[in-house]
Backbone as a printed PyTorch tensor [residue, N CA C, xyz], in Angstrom:
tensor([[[36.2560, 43.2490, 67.0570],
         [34.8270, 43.3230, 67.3030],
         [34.3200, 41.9400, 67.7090]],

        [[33.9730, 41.8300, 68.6720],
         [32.8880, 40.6040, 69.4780],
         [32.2390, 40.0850, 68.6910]],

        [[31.6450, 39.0020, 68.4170],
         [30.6590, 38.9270, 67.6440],
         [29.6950, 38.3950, 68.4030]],

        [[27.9930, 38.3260, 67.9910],
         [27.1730, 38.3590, 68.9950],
         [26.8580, 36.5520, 69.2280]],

        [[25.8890, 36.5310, 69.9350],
         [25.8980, 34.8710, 70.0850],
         [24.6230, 34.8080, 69.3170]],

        [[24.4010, 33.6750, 68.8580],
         [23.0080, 33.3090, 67.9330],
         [21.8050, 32.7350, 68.6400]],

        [[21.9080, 32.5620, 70.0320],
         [20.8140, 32.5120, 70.8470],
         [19.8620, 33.5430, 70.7110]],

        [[19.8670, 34.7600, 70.8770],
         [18.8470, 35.6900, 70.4570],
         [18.3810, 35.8200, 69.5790]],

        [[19.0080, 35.4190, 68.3020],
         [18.3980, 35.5640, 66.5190],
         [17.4450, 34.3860, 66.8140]],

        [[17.6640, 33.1500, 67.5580],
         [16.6820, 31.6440, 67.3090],
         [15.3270, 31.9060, 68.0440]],

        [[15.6870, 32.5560, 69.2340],
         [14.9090, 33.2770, 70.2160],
         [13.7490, 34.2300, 69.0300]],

        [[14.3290, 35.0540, 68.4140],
         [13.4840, 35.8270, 67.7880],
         [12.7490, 35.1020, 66.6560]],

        [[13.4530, 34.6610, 66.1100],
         [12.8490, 33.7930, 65.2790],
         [11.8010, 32.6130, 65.0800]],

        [[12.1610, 32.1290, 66.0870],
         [10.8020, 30.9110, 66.3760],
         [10.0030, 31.5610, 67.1380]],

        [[10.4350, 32.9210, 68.2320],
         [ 8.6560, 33.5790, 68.4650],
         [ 8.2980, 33.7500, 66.9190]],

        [[ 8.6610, 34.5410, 66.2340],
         [ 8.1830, 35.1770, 65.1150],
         [ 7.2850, 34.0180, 64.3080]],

        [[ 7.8270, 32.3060, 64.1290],
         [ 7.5100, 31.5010, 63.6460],
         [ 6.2220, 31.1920, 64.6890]],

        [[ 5.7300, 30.8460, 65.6190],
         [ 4.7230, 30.3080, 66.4340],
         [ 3.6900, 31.8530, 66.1380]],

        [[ 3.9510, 33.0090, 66.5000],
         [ 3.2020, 33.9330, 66.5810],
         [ 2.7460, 34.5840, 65.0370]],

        [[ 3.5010, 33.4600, 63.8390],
         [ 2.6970, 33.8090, 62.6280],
         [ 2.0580, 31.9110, 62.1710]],

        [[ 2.1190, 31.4590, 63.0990],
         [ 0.9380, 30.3720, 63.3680],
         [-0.3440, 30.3660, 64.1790]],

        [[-0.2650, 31.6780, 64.7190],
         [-1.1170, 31.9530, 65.7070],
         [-1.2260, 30.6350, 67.1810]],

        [[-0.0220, 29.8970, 67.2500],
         [ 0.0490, 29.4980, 68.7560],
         [ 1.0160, 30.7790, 69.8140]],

        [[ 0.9710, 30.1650, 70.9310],
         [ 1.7220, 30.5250, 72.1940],
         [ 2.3330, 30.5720, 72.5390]],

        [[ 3.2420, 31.7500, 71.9400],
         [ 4.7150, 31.1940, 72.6720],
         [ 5.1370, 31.4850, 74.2020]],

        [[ 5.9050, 30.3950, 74.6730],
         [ 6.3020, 30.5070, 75.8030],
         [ 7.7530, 30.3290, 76.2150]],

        [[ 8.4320, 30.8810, 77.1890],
         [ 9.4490, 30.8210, 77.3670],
         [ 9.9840, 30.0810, 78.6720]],

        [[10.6210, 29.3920, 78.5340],
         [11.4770, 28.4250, 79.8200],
         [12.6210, 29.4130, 80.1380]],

        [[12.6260, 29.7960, 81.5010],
         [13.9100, 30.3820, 82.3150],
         [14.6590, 29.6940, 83.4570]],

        [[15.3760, 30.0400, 83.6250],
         [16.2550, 29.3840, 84.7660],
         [15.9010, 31.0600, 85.5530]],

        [[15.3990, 30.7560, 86.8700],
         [15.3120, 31.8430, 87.4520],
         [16.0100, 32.3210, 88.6180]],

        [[17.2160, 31.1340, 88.3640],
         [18.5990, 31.5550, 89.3490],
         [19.3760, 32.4340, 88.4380]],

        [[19.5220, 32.3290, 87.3180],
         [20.5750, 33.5150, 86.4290],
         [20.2990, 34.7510, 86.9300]],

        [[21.8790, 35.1170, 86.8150],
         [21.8250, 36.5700, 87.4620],
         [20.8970, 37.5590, 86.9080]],

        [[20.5490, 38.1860, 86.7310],
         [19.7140, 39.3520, 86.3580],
         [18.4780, 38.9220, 85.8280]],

        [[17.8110, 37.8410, 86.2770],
         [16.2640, 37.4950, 85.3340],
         [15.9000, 38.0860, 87.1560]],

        [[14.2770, 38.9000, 86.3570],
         [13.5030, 39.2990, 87.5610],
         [12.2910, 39.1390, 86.9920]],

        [[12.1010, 37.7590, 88.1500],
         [10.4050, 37.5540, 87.3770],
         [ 9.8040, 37.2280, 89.0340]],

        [[ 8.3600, 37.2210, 88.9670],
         [ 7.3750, 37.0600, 89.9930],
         [ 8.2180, 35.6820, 90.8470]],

        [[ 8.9290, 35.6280, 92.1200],
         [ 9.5640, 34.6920, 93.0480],
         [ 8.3300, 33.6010, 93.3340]],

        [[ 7.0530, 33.9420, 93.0280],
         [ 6.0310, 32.7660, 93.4220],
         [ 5.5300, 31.8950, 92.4980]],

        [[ 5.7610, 32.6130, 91.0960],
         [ 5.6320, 31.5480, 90.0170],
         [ 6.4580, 30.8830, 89.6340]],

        [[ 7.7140, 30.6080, 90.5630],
         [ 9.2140, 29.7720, 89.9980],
         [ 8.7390, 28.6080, 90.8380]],

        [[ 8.6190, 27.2680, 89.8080],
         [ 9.0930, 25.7260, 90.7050],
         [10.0670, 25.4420, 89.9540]],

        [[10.9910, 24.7830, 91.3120],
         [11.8360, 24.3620, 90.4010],
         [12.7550, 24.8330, 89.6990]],

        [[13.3460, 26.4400, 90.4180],
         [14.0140, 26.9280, 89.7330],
         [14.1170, 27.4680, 88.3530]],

        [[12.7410, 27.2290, 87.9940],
         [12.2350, 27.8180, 86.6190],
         [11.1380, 28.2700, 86.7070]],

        [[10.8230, 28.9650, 85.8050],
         [ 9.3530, 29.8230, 85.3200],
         [ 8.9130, 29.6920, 83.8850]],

        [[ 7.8330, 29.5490, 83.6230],
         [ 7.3830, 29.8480, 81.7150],
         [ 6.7750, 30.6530, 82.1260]],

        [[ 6.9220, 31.7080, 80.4120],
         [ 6.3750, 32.7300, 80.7020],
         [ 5.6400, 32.8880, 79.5010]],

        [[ 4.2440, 33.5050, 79.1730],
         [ 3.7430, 33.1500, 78.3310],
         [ 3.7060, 34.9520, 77.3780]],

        [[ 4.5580, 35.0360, 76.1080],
         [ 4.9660, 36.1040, 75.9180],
         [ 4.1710, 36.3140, 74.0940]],

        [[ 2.5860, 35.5620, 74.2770],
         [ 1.9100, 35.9510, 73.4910],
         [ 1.9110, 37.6300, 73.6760]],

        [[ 1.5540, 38.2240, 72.0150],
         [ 1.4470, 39.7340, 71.9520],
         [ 0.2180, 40.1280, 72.7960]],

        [[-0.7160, 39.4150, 72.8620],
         [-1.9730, 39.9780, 73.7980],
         [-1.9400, 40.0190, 75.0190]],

        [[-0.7460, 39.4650, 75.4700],
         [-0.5000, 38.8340, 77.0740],
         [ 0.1040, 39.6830, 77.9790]],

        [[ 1.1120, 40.1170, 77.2760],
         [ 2.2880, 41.0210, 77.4270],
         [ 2.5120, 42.6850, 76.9310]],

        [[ 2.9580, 43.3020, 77.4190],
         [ 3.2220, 44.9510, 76.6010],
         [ 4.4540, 45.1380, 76.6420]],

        [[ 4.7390, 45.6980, 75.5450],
         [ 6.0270, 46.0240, 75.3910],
         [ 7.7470, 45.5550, 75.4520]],

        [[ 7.1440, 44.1620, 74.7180],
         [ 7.8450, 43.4720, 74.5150],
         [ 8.8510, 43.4810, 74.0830]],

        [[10.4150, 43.6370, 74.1620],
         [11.1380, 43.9770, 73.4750],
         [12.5160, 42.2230, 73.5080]],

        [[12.7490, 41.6600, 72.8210],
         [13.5070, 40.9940, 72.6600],
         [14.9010, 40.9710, 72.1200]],

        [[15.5860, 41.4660, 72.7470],
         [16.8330, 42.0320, 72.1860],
         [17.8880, 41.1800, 72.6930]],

        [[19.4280, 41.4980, 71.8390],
         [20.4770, 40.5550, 71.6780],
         [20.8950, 39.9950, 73.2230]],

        [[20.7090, 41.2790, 74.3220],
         [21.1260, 40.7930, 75.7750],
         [19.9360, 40.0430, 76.1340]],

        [[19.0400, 40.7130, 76.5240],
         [17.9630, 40.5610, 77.4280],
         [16.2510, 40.6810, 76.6460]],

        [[15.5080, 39.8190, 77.0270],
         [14.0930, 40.1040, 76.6980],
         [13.7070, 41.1750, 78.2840]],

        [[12.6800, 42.0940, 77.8360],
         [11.8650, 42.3680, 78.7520],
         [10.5200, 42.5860, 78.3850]],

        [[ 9.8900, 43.1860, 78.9630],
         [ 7.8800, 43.0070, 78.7210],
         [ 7.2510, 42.8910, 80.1170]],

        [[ 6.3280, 43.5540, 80.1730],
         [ 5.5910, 43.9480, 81.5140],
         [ 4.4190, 43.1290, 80.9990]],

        [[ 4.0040, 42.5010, 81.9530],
         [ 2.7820, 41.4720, 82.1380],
         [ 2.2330, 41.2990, 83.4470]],

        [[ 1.0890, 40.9200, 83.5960],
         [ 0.1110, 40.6190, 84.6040],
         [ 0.4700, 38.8810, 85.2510]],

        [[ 0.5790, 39.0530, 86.7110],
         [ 0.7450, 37.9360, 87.5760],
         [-0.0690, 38.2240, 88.8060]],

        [[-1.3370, 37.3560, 88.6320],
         [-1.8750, 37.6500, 89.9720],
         [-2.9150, 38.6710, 89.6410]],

        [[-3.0980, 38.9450, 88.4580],
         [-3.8780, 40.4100, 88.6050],
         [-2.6130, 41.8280, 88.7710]],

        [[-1.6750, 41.6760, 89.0200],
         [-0.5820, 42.6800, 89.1810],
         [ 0.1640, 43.0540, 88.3050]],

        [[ 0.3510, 44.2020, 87.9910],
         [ 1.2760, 44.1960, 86.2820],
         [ 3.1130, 44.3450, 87.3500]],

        [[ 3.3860, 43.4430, 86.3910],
         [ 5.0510, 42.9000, 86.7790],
         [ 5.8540, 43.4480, 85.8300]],

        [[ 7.0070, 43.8850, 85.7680],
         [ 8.0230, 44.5220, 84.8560],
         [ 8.9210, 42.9570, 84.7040]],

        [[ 9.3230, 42.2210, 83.9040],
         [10.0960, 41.0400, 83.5890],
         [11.3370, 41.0790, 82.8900]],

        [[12.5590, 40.8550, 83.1520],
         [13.5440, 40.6580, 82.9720],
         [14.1410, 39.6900, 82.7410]],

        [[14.7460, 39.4590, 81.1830],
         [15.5430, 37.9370, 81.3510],
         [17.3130, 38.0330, 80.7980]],

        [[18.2430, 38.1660, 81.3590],
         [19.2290, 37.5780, 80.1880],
         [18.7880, 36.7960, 79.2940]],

        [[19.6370, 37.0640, 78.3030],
         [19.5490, 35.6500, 76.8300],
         [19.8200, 34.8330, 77.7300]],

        [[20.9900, 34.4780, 78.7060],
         [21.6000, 33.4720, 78.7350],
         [20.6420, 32.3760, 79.3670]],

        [[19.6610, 32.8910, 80.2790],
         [18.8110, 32.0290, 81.4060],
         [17.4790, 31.5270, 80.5050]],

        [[17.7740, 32.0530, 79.1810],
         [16.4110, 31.8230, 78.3560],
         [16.9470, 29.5850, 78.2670]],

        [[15.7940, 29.2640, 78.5800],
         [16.3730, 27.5920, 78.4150],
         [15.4510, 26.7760, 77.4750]],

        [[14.3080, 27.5470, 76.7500],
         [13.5670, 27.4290, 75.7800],
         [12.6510, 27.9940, 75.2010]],

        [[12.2900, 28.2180, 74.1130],
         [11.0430, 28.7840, 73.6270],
         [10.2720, 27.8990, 72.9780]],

        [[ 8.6730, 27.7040, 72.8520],
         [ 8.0150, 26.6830, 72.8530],
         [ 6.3760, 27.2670, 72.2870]],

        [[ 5.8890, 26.6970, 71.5780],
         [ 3.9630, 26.7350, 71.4710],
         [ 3.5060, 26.3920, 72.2870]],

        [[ 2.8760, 26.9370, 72.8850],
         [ 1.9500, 26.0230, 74.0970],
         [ 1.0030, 24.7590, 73.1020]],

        [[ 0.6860, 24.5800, 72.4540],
         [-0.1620, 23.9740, 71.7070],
         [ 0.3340, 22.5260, 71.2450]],

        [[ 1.3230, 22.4480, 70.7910],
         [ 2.1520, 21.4640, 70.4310],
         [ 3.2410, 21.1310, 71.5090]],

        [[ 4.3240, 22.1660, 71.4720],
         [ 5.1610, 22.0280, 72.7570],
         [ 6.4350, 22.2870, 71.3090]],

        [[ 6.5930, 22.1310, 70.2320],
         [ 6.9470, 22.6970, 69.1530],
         [ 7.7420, 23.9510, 69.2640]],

        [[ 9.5140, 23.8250, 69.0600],
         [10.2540, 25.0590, 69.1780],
         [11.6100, 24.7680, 69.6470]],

        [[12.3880, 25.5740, 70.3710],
         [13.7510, 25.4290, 70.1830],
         [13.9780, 25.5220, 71.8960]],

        [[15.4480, 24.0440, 72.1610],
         [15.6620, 24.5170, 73.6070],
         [16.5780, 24.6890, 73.8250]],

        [[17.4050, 25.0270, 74.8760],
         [18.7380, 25.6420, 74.9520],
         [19.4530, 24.8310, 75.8150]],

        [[20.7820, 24.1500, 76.1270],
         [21.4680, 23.8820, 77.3630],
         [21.8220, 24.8560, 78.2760]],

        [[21.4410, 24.0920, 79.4630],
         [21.7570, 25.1550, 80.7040],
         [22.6550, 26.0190, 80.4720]],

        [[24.2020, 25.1690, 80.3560],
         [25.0850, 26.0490, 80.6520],
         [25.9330, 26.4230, 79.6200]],

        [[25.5780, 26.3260, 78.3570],
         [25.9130, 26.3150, 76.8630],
         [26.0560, 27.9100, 76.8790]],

        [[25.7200, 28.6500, 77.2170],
         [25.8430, 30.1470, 76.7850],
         [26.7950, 31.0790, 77.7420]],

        [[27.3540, 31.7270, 76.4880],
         [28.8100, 32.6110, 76.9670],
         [28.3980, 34.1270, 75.9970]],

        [[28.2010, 35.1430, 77.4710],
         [27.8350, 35.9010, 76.5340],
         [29.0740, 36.3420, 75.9960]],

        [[28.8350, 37.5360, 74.7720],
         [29.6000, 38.1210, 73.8520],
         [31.0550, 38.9120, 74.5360]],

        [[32.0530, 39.1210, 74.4340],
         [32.6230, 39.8330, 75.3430],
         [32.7660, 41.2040, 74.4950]],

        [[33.8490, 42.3690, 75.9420],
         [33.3420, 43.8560, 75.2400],
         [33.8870, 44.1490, 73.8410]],

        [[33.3880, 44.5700, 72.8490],
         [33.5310, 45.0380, 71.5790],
         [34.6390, 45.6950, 71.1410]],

        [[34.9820, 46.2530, 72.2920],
         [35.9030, 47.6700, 72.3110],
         [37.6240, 46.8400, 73.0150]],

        [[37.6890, 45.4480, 72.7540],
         [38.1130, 44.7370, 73.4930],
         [40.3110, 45.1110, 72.3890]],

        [[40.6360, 45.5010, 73.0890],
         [42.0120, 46.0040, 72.0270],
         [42.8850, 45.0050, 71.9920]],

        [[43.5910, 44.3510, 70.6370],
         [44.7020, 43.1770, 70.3200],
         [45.8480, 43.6320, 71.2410]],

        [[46.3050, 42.1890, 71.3750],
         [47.2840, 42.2600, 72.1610],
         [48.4480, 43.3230, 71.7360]],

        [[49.6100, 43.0220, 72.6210],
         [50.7660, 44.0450, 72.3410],
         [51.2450, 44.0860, 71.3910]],

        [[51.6530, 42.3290, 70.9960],
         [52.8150, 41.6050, 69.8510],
         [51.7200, 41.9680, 68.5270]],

        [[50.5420, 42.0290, 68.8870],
         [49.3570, 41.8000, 67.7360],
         [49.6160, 43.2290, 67.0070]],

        [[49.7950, 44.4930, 67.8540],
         [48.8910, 45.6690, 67.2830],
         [50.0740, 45.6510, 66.5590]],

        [[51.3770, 45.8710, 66.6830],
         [52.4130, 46.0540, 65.3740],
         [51.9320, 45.8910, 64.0240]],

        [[51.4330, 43.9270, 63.9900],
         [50.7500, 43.3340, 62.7470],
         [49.0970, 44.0630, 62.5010]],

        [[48.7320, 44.6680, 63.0630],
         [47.4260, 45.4900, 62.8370],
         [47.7250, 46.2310, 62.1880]],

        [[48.6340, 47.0500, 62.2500],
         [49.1280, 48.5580, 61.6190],
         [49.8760, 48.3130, 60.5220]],

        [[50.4300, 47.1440, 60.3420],
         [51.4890, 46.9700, 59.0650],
         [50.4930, 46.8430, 57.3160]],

        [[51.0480, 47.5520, 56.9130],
         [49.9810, 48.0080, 55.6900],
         [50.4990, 46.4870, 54.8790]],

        [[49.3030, 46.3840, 54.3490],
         [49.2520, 44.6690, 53.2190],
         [50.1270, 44.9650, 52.0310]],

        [[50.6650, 43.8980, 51.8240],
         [51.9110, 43.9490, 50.6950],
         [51.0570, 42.4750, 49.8510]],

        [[51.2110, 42.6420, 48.3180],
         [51.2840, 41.8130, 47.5340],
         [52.5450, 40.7840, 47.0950]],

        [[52.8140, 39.8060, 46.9190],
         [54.0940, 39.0210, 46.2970],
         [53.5020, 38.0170, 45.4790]],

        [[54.0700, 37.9480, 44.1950],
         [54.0730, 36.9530, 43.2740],
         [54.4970, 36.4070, 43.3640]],

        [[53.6720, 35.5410, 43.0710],
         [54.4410, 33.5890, 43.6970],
         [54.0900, 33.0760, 42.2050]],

        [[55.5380, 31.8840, 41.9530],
         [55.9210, 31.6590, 40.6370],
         [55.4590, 29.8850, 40.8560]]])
């Protein structure tokens, strides 16, 4: 079994921490990572913040892969997409207070279902033996 990466628990957690301070949280993306789909006119710089206060945003969901949440740009409601991996900080707008990430520090999880090698599965299957040692 994979185990997951801890970028998303810190992610959840310091929103949870700013949004029971009542500041702003915001998020830093890299908006070259593959699968982030956010508004192409609010990126300088190859990045975007995104401001993912509960009043701002609907339907926010922050989960172990990907955040998403539909929000207004322009007056236009936008559907938003991020990998964890392109997440490159979360932040208060108020302070600037929160957690940041290295670019290229993140490897996501690999598949779960991922089966031990050849030489391995023998020792998988071999039932545990006790020995007393003198």
């Amino acid at each position: 079994m994979a185990l997951a990466g801890t970028r998303p628990y810190f992610i959840r957690a310091i929103n949870d921490w700013i949004v029971d301070n009542e500041w702003t949280p915001h998020l830093m993306v890299d908006a070259g990572w593959p699968g982030v789909a956010v508004p192409e006119a609010f990126v300088e710089d190859g990045r975007i913040v995104l401001n993912i206060r509960p009043s701002a945003v609907r339907d926010l969901v922050l989960g172990n892969d990907e955040l998403s949440f539909s929000a207004r740009f322009g007056g236009q409601p936008q559907w938003i997409r991020v990998p964890v991996g392109a997440v490159l900080g979360i932040y208060a707008r108020e302070n600037g207070e929160g957690l940041f990430f290295d670019a290229g520090d993140y490897t996501p999880p690999g598949p779960a279902d991922e089966a031990p090698a050849e030489e391995d599965a023998g020792r998988a299957r071999a039932r545990p033996a006790l020995r007393v040692v003198k």
